[in-house]
C-alpha positions in Angstrom: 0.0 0.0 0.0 1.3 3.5 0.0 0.3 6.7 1.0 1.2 10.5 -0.3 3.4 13.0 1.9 3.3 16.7 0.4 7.4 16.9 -0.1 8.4 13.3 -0.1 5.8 12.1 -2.7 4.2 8.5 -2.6 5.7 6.8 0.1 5.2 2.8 -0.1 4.4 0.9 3.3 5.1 -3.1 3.6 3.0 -4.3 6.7 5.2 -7.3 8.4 3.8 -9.0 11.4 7.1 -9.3 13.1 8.4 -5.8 12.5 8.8 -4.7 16.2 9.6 -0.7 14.4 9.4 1.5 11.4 12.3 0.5 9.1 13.3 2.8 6.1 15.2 2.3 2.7 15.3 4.6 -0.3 14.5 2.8 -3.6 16.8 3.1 -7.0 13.8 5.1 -8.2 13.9 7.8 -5.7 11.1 6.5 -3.1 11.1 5.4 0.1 9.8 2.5 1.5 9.0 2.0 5.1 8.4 -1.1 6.6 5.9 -1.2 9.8 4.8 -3.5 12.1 1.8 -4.9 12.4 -1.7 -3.2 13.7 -0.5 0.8 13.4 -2.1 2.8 11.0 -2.0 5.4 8.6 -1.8 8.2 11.4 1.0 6.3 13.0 2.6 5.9 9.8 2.8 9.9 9.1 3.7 10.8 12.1 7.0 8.6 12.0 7.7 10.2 8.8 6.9 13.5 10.3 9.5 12.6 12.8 12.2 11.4 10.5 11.9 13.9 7.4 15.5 15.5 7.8 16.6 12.1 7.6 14.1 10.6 4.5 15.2 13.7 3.0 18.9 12.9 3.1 18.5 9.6 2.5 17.0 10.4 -1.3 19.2 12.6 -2.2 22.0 10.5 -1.5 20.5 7.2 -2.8 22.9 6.1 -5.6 26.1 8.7 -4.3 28.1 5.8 -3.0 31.5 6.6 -2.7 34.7 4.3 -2.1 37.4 4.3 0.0 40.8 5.4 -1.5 43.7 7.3 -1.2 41.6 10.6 -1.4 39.2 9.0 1.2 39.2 11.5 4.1 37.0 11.9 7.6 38.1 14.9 9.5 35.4 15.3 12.7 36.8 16.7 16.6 35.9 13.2 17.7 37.0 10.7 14.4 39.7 11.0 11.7 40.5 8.7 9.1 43.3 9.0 6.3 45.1 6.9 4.1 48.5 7.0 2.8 51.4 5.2 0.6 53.6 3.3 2.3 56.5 0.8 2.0 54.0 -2.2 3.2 53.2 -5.3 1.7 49.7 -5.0 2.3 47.0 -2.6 3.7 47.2 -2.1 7.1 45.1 -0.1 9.2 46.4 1.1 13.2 43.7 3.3 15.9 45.8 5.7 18.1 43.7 8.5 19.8 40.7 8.8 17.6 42.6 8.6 14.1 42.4 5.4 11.7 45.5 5.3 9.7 45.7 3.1 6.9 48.8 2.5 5.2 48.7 1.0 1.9 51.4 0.2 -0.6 52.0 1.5 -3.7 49.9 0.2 -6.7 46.9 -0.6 -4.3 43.5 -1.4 -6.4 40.8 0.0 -4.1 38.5 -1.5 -7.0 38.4 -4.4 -5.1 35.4 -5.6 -3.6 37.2 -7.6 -0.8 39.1 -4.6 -0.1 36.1 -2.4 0.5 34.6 -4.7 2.9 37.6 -5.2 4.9 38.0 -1.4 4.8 34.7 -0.6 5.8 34.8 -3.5 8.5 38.0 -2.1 9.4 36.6 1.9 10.2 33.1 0.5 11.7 35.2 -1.4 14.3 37.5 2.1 14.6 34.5 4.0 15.4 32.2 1.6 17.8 35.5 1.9 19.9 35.8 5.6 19.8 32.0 6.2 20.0 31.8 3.7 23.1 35.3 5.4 24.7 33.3 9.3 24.0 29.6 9.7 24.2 28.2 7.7 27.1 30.4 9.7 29.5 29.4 13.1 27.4 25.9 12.4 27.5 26.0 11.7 30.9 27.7 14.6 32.4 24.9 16.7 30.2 22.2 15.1 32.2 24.4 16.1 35.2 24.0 19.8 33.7 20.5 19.5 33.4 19.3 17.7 36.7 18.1 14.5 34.7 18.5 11.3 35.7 19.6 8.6 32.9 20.5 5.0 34.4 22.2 3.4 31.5 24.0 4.4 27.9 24.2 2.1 24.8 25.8 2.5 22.3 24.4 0.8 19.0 25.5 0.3 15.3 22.0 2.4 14.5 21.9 3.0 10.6 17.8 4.1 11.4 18.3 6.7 14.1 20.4 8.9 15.6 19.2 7.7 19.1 16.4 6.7 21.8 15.6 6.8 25.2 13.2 4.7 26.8 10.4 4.9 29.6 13.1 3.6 31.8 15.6 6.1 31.5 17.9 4.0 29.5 19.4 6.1 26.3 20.4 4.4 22.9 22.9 6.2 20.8 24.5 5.3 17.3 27.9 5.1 17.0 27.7 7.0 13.8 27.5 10.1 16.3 31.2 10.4 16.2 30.9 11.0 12.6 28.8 14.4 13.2 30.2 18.0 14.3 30.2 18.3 18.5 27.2 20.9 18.5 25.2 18.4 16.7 26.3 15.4 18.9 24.9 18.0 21.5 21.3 18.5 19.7 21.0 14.6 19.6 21.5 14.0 23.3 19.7 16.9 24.3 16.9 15.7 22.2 17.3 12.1 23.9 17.3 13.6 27.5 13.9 15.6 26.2 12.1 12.9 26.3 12.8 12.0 29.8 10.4 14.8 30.4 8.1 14.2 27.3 8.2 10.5 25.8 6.3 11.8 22.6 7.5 14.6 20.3 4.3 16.8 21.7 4.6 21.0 21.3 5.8 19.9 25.0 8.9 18.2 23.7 9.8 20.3 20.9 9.4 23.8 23.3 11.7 21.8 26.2 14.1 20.9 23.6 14.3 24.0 22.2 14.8 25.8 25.9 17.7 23.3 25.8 19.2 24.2 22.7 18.8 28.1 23.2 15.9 28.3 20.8 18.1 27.1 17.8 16.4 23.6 17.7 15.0 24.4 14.9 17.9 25.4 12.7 20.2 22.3 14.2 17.7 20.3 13.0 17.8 21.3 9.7 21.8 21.3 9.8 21.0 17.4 11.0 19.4 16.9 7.4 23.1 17.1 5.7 24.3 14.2 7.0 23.6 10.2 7.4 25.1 7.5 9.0 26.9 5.9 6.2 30.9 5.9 6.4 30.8 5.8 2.1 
């Protein structure tokens, strides 16, 4: 079935009785398609869109922009570098040391490869669940010390869906792909977890606390959010 949003277009919706939440893919022809789990309708349906536009957004326009890794391959973030340079080595090799991945690879290297992208990409995922794990759970903690709130456990997940969640029982999820993001919007993403401490939905309540939070910019962080995804390439 499928239903129409005014900016995305016709959005298709695949009901699967053991969906336990609202999965979402872009297609090659520029749609997405959101899986959802059983017994939620229509109204439920929008209102997760509503809730994940910046991201749907995002996620079209980059459908089909794939990019490898190579020797121009760069990610330059306060939290997560990554680089790659020629070497005298007889193989890739990739080394962690204080939040940058340095790969070294030798001369003559063809990052064609299929096998190579994998192990490359397996290689920086591993880098940054380390450094996401050694960074945020002890950041977004000592901002709920700021605010007065009370969380009683971080995760930290490899999320490709969301950004992060926080449950009825004060436990917070975040995705690891946080370290890929600027610190002010790490920031907007923990401060919009610890919001719903106070508000579980995304009421006018929720959005008016976050933005007290945030020093009225919520809005225009949010929007800044929409430039980026969680995909390493």
């Amino acid at each position: 079935m499928q239903f129409a949003h005014e900016e995305l277009g016709l959005i298709d919706v695949v009901v699967n009785q053991r969906a336990r939440r609202y999965v979402f893919r872009a297609t090659d022809d520029g749609r997405i398609k959101m899986t959802v789990p059983a017994r939620t309708s229509e109204k439920d349906w929008r209102k997760a869109v509503t809730d994940m536009y910046p991201r749907l957004l995002t996620l079209i326009k980059k459908k089909g922009k794939r990019k490898r890794i190579d020797a121009s391959f760069r990610i330059d973030q306060p939290d997560f570098r990554m680089a790659l340079r020629e070497g005298i080595v007889s193989r890739v090799q990739a080394r962690m040391s204080e939040g940058t991945l340095d790969v070294v690879y030798p001369k003559g290297t063809d990052f064609g490869r299929k096998d190579l992208q994998e192990w490359l990409v397996k290689v920086a995922e591993e880098a940054l669940r380390h450094q996401a794990k050694r960074v945020l759970p002890g950041r977004l903690m000592a901002l709920a010390g700021q605010l007065g709130l009370t969380v009683k456990s971080v995760t930290v997940r490899n999320s490709h869906g969301r950004w992060g969640s926080c449950s009825s029982k004060h436990t917070i999820n975040l995705s690891m792909y946080l370290v890929l993001l600027p610190t002010h919007l790490q920031r907007y993403v923990m401060l919009h977890e610890l919001t719903h401490l106070l508000h579980m939905d995304h009421s006018p309540a929720f959005w008016a606390q976050l933005d007290a939070f945030c020093g009225c910019s919520s809005k225009a962080l949010r929007k800044e959010m929409a430039k980026y995804d969680t995909r390493i390439v």
